[in-house]
C-alpha atoms as an extended CHARMM CRD file, in Angstrom:
* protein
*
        42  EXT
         1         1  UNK       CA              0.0000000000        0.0000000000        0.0000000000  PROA      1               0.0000000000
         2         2  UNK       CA              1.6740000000        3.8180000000       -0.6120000000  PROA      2               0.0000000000
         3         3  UNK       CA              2.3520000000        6.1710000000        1.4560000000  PROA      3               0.0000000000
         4         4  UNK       CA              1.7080000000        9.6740000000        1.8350000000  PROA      4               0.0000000000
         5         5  UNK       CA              3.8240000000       12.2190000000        3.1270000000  PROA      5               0.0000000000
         6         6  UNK       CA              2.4030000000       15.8660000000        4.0070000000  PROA      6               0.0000000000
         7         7  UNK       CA              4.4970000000       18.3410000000        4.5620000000  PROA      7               0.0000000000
         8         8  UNK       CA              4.1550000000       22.2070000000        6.0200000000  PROA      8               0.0000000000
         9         9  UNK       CA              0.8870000000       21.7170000000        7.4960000000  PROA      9               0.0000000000
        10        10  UNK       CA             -0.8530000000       25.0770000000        8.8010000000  PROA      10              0.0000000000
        11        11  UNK       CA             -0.7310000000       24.4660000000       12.6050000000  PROA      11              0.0000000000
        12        12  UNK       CA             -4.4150000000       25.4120000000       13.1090000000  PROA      12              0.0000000000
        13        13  UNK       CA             -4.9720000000       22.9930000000       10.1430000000  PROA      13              0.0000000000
        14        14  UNK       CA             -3.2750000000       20.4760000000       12.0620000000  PROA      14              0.0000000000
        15        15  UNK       CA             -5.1000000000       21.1400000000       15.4550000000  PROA      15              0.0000000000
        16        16  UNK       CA             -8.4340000000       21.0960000000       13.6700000000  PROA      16              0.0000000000
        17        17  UNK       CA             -7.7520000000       16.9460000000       12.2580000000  PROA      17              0.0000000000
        18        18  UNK       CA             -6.2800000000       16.2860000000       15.5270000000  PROA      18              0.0000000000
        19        19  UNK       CA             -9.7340000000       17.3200000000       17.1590000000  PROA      19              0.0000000000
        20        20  UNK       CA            -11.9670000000       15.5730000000       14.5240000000  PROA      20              0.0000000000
        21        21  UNK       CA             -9.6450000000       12.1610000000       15.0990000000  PROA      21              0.0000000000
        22        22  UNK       CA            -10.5350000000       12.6090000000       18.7040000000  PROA      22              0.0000000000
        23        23  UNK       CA            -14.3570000000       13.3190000000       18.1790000000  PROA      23              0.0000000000
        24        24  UNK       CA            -14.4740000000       10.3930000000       16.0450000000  PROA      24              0.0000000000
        25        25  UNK       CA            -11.4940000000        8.1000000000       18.3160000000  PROA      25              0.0000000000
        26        26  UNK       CA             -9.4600000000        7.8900000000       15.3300000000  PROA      26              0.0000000000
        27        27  UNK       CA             -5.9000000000        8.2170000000       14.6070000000  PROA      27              0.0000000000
        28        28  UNK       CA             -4.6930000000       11.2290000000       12.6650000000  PROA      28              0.0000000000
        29        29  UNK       CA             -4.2050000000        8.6690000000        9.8830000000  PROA      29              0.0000000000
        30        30  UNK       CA             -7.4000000000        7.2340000000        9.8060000000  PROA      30              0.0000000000
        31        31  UNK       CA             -9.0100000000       10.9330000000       10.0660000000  PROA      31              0.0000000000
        32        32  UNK       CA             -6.9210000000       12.1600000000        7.0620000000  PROA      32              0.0000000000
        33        33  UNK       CA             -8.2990000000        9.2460000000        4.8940000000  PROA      33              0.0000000000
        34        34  UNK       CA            -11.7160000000        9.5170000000        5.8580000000  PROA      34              0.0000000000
        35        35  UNK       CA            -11.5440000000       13.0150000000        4.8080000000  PROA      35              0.0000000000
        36        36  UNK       CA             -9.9560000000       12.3000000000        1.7310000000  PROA      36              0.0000000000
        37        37  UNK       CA            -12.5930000000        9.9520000000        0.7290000000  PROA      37              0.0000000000
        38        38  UNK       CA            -15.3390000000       12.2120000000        1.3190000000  PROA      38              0.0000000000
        39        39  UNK       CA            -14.2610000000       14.8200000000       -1.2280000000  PROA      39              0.0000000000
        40        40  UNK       CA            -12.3750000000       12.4800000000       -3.7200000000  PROA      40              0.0000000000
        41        41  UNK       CA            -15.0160000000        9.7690000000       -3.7640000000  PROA      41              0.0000000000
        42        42  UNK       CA            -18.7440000000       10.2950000000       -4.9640000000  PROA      42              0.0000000000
């Protein structure tokens, strides 16, 4: 499976996924993905 590295995240950016993967008891990781799929995949 790839992997993704982001790089120069906005702190406040950072603080905000941090907060939803906590709301939703995910990891950062899992967070990022589930983000990604809602906008990428229709």
């Amino acid at each position: 499976m790839p992997a993704l590295t982001i790089k120069n995240i906005p702190d406040s950016l950072y603080e905000q996924l941090k907060s939803a993967a906590e709301l939703h008891r995910r990891s950062i990781n899992s967070e990022v993905l589930v983000c990604l799929e809602k906008v990428l995949v229709a």
